[in-house]
N, C-alpha and C positions, 0 to 999 in steps of 0.2 A: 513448492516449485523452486526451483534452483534456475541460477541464472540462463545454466544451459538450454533447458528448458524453455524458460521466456522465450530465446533469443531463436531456438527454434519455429516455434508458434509465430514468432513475431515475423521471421523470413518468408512464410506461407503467406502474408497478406499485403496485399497493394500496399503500396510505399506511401499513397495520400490519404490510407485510410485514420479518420482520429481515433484518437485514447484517449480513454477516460475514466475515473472512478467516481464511483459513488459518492452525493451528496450527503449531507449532515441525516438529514430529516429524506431527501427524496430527492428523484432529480439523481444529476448527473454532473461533474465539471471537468476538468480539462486540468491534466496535468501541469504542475509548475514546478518541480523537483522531486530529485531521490533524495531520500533522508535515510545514510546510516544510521541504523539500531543495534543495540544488544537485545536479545531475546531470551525468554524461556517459557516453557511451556506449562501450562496448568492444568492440567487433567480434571480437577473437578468443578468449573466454572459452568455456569450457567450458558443456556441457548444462545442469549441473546449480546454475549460477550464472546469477541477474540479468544483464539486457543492459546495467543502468547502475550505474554505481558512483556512491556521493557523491563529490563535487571542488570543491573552491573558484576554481576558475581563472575568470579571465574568460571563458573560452570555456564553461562551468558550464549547463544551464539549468534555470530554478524549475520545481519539482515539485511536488506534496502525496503523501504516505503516507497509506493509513488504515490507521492502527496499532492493533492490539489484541492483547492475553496474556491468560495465564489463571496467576490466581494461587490458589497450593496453600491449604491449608485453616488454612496458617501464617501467611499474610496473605504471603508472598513472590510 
């Protein structure tokens, strides 16, 4: 999905609705930054693994992450 895209999708929805990605194990958290990436893509990886890995190579392309955790009651 390309940013254009997002920003599309993202115009169709009430302005107070949340966002969220997926927790570690389960569950659900709440956005806390975009993280630039370099990407590439690996065609032969397993199910249960990402289509792209981080790479620095020139052949690399920019990303954004939306990154969010959930920290325990210990401040971790």
């Amino acid at each position: 999905m390309t940013a254009e895209e997002l920003i599309t999708l993202l115009q169709a929805l009430p302005p107070e609705i949340k966002i969220v990605v997926r927790g570690y194990e389960d569950g659900y958290n709440d956005i806390q930054q975009l993280k630039a990436l370099k990407l590439k893509k690996e065609p032969n990886t397993e199910w249960y693994y990402g289509e792209y890995f981080e790479d620095t190579s020139e052949h690399a392309i920019d990303a954004i992450e939306l990154f969010g955790e959930h920290h325990n009651q210990e401040g971790n």
